[in-house]
C-alpha positions in Angstrom: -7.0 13.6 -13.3 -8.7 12.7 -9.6 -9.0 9.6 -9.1 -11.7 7.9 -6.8 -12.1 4.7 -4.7 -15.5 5.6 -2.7 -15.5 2.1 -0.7 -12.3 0.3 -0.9 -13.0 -2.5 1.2 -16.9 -3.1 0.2 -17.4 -6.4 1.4 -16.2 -5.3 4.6 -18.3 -2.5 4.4 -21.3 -4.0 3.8 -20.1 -6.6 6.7 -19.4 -3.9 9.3 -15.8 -4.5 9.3 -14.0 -1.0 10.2 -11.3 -2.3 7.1 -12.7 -0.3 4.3 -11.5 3.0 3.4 -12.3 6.2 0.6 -9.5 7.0 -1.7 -8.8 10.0 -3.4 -5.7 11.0 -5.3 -5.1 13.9 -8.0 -2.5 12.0 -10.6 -0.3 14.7 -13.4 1.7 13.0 -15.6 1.3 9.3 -14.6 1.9 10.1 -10.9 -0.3 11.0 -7.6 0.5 14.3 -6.6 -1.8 14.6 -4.0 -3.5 11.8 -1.9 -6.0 11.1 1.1 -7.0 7.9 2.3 -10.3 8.5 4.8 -11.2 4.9 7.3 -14.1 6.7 8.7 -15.3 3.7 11.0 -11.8 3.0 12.3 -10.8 7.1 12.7 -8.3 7.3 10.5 -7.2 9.9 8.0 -4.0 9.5 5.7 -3.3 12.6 3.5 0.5 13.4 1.4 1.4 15.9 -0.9 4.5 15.5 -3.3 7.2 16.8 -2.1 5.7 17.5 1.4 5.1 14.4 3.5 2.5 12.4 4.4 0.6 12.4 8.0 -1.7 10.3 9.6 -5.0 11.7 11.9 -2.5 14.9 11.9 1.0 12.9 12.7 3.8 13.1 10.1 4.7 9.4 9.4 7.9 8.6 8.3 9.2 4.6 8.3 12.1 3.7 10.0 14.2 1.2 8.0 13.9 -1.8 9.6 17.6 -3.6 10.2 16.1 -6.7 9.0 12.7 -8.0 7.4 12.7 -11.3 9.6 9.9 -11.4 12.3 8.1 -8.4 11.0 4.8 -8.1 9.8 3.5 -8.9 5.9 0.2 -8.5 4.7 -1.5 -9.6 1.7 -3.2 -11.8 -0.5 -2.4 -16.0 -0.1 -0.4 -18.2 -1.0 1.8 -15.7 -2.2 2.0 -14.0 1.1 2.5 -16.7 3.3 5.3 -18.4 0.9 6.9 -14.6 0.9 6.9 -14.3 4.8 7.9 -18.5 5.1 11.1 -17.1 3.1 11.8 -13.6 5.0 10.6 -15.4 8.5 7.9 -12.5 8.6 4.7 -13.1 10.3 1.3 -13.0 8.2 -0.8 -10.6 10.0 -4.5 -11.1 9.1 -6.4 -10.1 5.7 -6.8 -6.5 5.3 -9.8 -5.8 3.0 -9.0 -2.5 2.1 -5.9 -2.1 -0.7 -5.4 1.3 0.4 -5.4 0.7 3.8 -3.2 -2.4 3.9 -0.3 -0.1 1.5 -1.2 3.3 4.1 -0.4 0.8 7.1 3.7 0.5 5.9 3.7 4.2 5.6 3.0 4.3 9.2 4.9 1.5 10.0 1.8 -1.3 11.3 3.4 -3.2 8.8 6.8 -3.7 7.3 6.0 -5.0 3.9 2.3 -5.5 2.0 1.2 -7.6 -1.3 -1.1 -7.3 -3.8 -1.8 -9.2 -6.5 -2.5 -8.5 -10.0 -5.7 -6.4 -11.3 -5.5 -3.9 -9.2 -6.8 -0.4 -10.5 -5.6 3.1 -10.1 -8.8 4.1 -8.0 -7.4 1.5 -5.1 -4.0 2.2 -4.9 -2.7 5.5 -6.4 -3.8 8.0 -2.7 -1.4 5.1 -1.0 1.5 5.2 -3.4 2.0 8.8 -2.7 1.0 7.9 0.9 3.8 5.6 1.1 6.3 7.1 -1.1 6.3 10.4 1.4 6.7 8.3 4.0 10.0 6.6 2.9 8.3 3.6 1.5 8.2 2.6 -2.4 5.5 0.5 -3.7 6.3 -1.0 -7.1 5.7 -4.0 -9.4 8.0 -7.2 -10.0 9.7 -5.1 -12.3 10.9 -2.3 -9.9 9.5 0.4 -11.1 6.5 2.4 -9.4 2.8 2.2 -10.8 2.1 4.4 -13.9 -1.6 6.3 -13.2 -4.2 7.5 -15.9 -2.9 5.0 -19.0 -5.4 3.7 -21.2 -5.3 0.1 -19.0 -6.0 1.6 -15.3 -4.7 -2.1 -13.9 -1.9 -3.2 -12.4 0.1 -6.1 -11.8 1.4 -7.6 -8.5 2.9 -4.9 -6.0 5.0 -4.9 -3.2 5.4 -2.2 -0.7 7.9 -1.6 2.0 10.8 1.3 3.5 12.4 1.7 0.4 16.2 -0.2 1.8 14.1 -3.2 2.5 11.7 -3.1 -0.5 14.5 -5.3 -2.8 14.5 -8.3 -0.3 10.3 -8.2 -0.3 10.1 -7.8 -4.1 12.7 -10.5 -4.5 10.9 -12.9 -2.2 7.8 -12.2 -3.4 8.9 -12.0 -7.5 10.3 -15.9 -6.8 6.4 -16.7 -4.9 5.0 -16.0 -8.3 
C-alpha cells in the first residue's frame, strides 16, 4: 500500500512557512518499507529504504546517541512537551508544523527527541518512521512498540521519537505527562 501526505504542514503552507512537507511511504505488512519526506520550500529531501539507511539532500544520517537527554532539544505539541522537557531539562525548540518533518529532524539529529499527540494518521508519519528507524532512532507509542500501518483504524496514539538508547527516558517522561 503507498501511503500519501501531499501537504503535511497545510496551515503553514498556506501561511508561507517553509515547515510543511510531502510524504510518501510504500507500507507491506504493517511496516514502511520505503519512505521519502520532500520540504520543497526549505530544500530538503529525506528518503530510507529498509534495510539500507536513510539520507538527507544526499547525506546518510545516522544519530549519535546522545550521553544524556538534559539540555537537548524536544519538539512537540504543549503542555505535554514542555512538562516532558521541564522533567529531562531539555529545551522546547519552537512548533514544527509539519509531523513528518519534526520526526525526520531526530533522524538527522536537529533534535534529540519529538512528540506527538494522539490522532495522528499513517499518511503523516509512516515516510518518518522508516526515516528515523534507518537512522538509529525508534518512534513508538506509550506502549513501546512501533506504529502498525494500513489497519482498518489508520490513527495513532501519542508517539515519541528519539536514538533508540535514549528513547525509554523520553517515552517514560512523556508516558507520566499524559
Amino acid at each position: 500500500m503507498i501511503v500519501v501526505d501531499p501537504i503535511d504542514g497545510t496551515r503553514a503552507f498556506a501561511d508561507g512557512d517553509a515547515r510543511w512537507s510531502v510524504s510518501i511511504a510504500l507500507v507491506r505488512a504493517g511496516r514502511p518499507i520505503v519512505g521519502a519526506i520532500a520540504a520543497p520550500a526549505a530544500g530538503e529531501r529525506y528518503v530510507a529504504f529498509a534495510g539500507g539507511g536513510a539520507w538527507r539532500n544526499g547525506e546518510r544520517l545516522r544519530i549519535a546517541p546522545p550521553a544524556t537527554l538534559a539540555g537537548g532539544r524536544l519538539a512537540g505539541p504543549q503542555p505535554s512537551t514542555g512538562k516532558v522537557a521541564r522533567a529531562l531539562e531539555m529545551n522546547v525548540v519552537p512548533r514544527i508544523p509539519s509531523l513528518a518533518l519534526r520526526f525526520a529532524m531526530v533522524a538527522e539529529g536537529a533534535l534529540e527527541g519529538a512528540l506527538s499527540s494522539a490522532n495522528s494518521h499513517d499518511w503523516d508519519i509512516a515516510a518518518a518512521d522508516l526515516i528515523l528507524h534507518e537512522a538509529g532512532g525508534l518512534l513508538a507509542g506509550l506502549d513501546g512498540a512501533a506504529p502498525r500501518y494500513n489497519r482498518r483504524d489508520l490513527k495513532h496514539g501519542p508517539l515519541a521519537a528519539a536514538e533508540i538508547a535514549a528513547h525509554p527516558e523520553l517515552l517514560a517522561a512523556f508516558a507520566r505527562a499524559q
